[in-house]
C-alpha positions as CSV (number, residue, x, y, z in Angstrom):
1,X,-2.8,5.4,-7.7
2,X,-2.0,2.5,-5.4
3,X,0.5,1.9,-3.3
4,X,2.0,-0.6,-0.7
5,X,3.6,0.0,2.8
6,X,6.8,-2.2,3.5
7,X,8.6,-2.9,6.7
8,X,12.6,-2.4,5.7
9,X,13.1,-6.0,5.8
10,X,10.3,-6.4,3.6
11,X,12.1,-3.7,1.3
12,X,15.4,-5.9,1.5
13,X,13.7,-9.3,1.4
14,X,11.7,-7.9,-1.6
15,X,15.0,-6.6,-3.8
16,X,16.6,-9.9,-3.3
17,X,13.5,-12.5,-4.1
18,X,12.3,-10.3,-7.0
19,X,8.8,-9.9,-5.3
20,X,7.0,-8.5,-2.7
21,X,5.8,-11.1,0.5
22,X,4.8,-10.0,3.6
23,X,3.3,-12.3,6.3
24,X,-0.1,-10.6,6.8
25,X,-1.0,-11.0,2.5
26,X,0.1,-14.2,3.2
27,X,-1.5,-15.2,5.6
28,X,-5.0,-13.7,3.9
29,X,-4.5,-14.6,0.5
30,X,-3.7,-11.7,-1.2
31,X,-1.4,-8.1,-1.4
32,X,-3.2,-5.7,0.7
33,X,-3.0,-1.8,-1.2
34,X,-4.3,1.5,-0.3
35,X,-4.9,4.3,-2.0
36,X,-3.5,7.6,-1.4
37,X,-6.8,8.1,0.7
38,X,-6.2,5.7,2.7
39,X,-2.6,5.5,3.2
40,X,-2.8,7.5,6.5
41,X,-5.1,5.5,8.6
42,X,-2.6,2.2,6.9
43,X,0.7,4.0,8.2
44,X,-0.8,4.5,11.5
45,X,-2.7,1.4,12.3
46,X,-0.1,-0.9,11.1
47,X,2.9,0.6,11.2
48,X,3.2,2.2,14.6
49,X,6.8,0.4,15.6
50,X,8.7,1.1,12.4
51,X,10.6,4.4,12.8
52,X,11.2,3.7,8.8
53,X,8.8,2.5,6.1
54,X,9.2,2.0,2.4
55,X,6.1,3.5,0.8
56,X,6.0,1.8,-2.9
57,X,3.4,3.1,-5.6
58,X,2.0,0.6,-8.0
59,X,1.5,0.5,-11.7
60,X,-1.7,0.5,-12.1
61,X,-2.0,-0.7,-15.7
62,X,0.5,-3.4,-15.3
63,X,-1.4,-4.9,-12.2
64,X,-5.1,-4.1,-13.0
65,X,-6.1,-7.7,-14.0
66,X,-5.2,-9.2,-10.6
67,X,-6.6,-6.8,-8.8
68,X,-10.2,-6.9,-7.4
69,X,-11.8,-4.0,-4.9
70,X,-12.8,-5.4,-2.1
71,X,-15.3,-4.0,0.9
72,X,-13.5,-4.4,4.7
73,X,-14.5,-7.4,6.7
74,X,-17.7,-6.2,9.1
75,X,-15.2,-7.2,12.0
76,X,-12.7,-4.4,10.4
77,X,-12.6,-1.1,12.3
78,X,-12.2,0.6,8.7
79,X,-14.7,1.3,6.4
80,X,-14.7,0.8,3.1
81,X,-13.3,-0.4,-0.4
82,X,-9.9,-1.5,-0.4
83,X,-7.7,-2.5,-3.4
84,X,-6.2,-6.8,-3.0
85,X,-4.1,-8.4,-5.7
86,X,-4.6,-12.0,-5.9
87,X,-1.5,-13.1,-7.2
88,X,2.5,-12.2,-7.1
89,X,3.2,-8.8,-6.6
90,X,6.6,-8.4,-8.5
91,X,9.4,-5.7,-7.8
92,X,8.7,-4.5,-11.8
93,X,5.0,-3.2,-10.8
94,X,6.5,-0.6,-8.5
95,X,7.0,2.2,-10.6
96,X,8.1,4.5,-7.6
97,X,9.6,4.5,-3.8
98,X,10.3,6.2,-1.0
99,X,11.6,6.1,2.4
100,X,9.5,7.5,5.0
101,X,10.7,8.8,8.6
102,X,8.6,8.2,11.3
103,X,7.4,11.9,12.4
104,X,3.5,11.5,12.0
105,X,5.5,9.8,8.1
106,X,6.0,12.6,6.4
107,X,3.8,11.2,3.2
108,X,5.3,12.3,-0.5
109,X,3.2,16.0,-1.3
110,X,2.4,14.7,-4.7
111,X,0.5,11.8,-2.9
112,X,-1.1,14.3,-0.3
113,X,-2.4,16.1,-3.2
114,X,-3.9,13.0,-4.8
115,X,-5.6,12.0,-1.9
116,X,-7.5,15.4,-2.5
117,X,-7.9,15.0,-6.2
118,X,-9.4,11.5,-5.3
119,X,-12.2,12.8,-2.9
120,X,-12.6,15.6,-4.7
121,X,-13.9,12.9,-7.8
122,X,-15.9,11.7,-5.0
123,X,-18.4,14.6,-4.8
């Protein structure tokens, strides 16, 4: 699973163009996505003055051609693969949202237990 993390203006701005721009994936080129791994570290390092987010999860299948998995910059302070589409990432990929509340973001259990499933893959 992949998802992206929206700003509620992003949300609106997103449901009225049809598509999903932020400044930062413009700015570098491409949609930044996490994983449910890495969704955590995401909420906190870049959302830190929204007391509301719009967590989105991706269709995988419908996206998987524009997608390419990418390692962090060395001047990141993650570590890492991360998921970037290169291209337009419409409002018909998103096959699920959610509001989140700013209280540490109380993430979506079903994504908690992904995260798990995903490292457990790992070992």
């Amino acid at each position: 699973m992949i998802y992206k993390v929206l700003t509620l203006n992003e949300w609106q701005s997103a449901k009225e163009l049809g598509k999903i721009v932020t400044n930062i994936d413009q700015n570098d080129g491409f949609v930044h996505l996490s994983t449910s791994s890495q969704l955590s570290a995401t909420l906190s390092m870049y959302f830190k003055a929204s007391d509301k987010v719009m967590l989105l999860q991706i269709n995988y299948e419908k996206v998987k051609k524009l997608l390419r998995l990418e390692p962090t910059s060395p001047s990141s302070s993650r570590g890492g693969s991360f998921y970037h589409l290169y291209g337009e990432l419409l409002m018909e990929y998103v096959s699920k949202d959610w509001l989140l509340d700013r209280g540490a973001f109380n993430v979506p259990e079903e994504i908690l237990i992904q995260a798990e499933i995903d490292d457990l893959k790992k070992l």
